[in-house]
N, C-alpha and C positions, 0 to 999 in steps of 0.2 A: 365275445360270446357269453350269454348270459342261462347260469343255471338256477334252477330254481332249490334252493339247499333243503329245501320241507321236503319237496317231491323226490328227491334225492337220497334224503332219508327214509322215505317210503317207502321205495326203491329196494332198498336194502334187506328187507324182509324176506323179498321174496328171488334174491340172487345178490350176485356181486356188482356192484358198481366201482367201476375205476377211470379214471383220467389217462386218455393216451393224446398227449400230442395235441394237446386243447380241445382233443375230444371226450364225450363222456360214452364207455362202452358196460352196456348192460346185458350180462351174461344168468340167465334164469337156472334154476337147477332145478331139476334135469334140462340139459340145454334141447330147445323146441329144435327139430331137424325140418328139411324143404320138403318130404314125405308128408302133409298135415292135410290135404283136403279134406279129409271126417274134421278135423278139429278146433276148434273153435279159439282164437291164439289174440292175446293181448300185445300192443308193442306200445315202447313209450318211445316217441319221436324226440330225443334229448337233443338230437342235431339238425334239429329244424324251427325255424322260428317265422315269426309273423311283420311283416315291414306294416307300419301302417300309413294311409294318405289321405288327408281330412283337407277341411275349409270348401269354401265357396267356389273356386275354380277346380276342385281335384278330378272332375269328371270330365271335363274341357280338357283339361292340361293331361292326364291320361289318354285321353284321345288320341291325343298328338304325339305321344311316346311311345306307347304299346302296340303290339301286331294285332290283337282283337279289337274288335268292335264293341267300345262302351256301354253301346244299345243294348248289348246281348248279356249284358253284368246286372243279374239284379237283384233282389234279396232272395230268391229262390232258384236265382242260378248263377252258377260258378264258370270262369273261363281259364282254361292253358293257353297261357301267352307268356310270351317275351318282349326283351326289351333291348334295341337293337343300338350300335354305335351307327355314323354318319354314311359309314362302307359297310352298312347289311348285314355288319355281323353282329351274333347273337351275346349280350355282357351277360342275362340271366335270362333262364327258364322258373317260373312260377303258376301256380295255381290264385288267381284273384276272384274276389267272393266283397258283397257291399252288406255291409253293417252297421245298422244308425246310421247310415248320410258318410261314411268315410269306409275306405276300402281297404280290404287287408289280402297281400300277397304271403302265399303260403310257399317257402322255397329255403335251401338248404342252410344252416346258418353262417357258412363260410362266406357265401356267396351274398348272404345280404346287407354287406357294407358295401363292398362295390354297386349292387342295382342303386343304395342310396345315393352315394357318391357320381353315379353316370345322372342320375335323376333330379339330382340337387342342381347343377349342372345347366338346366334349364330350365327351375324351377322359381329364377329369379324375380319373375315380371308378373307373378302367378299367385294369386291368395291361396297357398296350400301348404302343409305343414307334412314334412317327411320325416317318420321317426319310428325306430324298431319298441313294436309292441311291449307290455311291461311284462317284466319278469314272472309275474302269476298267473300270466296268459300260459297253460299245458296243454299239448296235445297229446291224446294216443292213438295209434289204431287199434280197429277191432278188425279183423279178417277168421275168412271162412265161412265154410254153406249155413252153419248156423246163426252167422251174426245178426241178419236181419230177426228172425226169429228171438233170438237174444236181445237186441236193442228195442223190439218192442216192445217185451214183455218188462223190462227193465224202465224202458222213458216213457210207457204207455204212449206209444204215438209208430204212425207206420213209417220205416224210415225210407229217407227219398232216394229216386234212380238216380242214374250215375249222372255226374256233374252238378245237380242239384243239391241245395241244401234246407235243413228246418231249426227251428230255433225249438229247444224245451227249456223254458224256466231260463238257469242260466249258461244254459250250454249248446255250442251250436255243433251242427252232425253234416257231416258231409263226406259225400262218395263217390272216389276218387275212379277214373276208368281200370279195366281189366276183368279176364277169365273168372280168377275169382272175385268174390265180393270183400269189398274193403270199405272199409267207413275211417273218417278221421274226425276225432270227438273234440272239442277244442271249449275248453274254462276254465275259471281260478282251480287252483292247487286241492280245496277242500273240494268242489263239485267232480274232479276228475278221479280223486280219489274216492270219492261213493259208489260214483260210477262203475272203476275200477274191483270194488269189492261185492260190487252186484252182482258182477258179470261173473266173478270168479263162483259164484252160487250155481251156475249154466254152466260148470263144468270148462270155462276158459283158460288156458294156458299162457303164462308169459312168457313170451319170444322177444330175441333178440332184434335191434335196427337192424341186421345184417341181413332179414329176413325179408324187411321190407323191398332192401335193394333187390332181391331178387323179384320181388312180383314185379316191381317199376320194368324192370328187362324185361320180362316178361310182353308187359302191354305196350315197350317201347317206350315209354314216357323219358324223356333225354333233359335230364339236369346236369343245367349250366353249373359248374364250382370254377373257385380261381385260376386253376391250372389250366382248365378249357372255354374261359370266356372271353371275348372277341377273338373267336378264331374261327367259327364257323357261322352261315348263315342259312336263315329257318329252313330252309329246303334240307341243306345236309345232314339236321334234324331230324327232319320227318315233321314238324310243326305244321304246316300246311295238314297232312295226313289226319293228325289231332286235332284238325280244326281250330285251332289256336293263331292264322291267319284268316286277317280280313281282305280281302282284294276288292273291297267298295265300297270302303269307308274313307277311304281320304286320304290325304297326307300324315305321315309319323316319319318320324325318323328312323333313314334307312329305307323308308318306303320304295324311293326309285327305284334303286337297286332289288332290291326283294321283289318289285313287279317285274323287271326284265326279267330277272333269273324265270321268272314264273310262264310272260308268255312267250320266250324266245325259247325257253326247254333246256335253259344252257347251264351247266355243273353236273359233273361228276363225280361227286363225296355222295356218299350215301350212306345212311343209317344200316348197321347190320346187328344182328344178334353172332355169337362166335362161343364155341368153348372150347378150352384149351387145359391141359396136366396142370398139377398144382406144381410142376417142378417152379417155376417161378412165377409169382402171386403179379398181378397187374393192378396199378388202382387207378382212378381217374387222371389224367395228365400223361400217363404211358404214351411211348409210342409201341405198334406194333410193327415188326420187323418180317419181310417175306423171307425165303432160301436165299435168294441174294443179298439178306442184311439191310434192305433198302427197305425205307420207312413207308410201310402201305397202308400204314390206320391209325386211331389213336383210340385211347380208352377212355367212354365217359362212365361208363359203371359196371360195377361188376361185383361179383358174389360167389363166397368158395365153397362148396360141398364137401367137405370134411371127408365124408362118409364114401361116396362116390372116388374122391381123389381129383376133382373136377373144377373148374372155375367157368363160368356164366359169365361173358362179356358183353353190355351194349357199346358198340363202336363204330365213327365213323373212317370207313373208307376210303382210301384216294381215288 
């Protein structure tokens, strides 16, 4: 996992930054609570990072590996799709977006050495180069009713509906689905930080990652990490739902299987939102246990309300 030490130090100004467990967690002071629809809340995406897939077959050769439709990727629009092993199940969930002639999958950073590693994999026969973005690549979101109002007056440009993206100068903007409005702003380390100190002019608050996870439950968005990948396939997701399969684009890997499940109607896992006591905390990879101690679900994401005493579960069901 790669941190970027400038932005890091940046960071630091405006809260604590610390390392847990090869993560980076950034805690704002006063810490931003889940109460914030009025307010307009910075996050920096420190555990997220950018795969990138360039050369002359990358658009071919994604065809063939991905559950969207290539067709539908273009420099003003973005796709949720996944990428499936041989038996339909799902190694990653990603947000992919095309830029200059090569494509860049926006997805957790745990998680994107394995989509390399399932991708490389077939990637042998194939003129295309698979490699995690460079270190100055930063994202952050901007969320809340006021962001778009905020991003325009800041990038002078209108910013785009959801799924869609636009390029200002050197930074690219893009808006991710859900209730509320979320933007995810993505450039070297100095443009992010302009950015970043514009927006604080608008009255914007920096918030924790931990905040993000909760909106992702929120809209259902179901990201793949190590713990939960090839174990489940796009249906038990909800991917289908997201729009993030194609069912008449061709052959991909996994296909066969993901089209039966599709028109035979057959699986019983299903996506649910859940919340539970913070007596004990769940993170992605949990099992969930019924009265009888028997394993009825697993956690892919989940978010704990301090304040409430509450924990916000997305999980699939048996």
């Amino acid at each position: 996992m790669q941190f970027n030490p400038d932005f890091i130090k940046f960071l630091s100004n405006y809260g604590e930054v610390r390392l847990e467990e090869g993560a980076y967690c950034f805690e704002p002071s006063p810490i931003a609570q889940k109460d914030t629809s009025s307010t307009l809340l910075l996050c920096p995406l420190l555990n997220w990072t950018w795969l990138k897939i360039s050369g002359v077959d990358s658009k071919k050769f994604l065809q063939g590996q991905l559950t969207c439709d290539m067709e539908s990727v273009t420099g003003q629009r973005g796709h949720f799709a996944a990428h499936c092993n041989r038996q339909g199940q799902v190694i990653a969930t990603f947000t992919i977006y095309l830029r200059k002639e090569a494509y860049y999958l926006h997805l957790p950073s745990t998680a994107a050495p394995l989509l390399q590693k399932a991708l490389e994999q077939y990637a042998k026969f194939s003129k295309v180069n698979i490699e995690l973005a460079a270190s100055d690549l930063i994202s952050i979101a901007v969320i809340g009713v006021g962001s778009v109002k905020a991003l325009r007056q800041c990038l002078g440009l209108e910013p785009p509906v959801v799924n869609e993206q636009c390029f200002h100068e050197a930074l690219y903007l893009h808006r991710v689905p859900g209730a509320v409005e979320r933007f995810v702003c993505t450039a070297t380390v100095s443009v992010v930080i302009s950015l970043w100190q514009a927006l604080l002019t608008h009255k914007a608050k920096p918030c924790s990652e931990n905040l993000w996870h909760w909106y992702d439950i929120q809209a259902h968005l179901a990201h793949i990490r190590p713990k939960t990948s090839a174990l489940f396939t796009p249906h038990a997701i909800a991917l289908p739902e997201q729009h993030g399969v194609s069912f008449t684009k061709g052959c991909y890997t996994g296909q066969e299987i993901v089209a039966r499940m599709h028109y035979l109607g057959r699986g019983k896992r299903k996506l649910s939102y859940l919340t539970r006591n913070t007596t004990f905390s769940y993170s992605p990879g949990d099992v969930l246990l019924g009265e009888d101690h028997k394993a009825v679900g697993m956690v892919l994401d989940s978010y704990n309300d301090a304040a409430q005493k509450i924990q916000h579960l997305l999980a699939v069901l048996y």
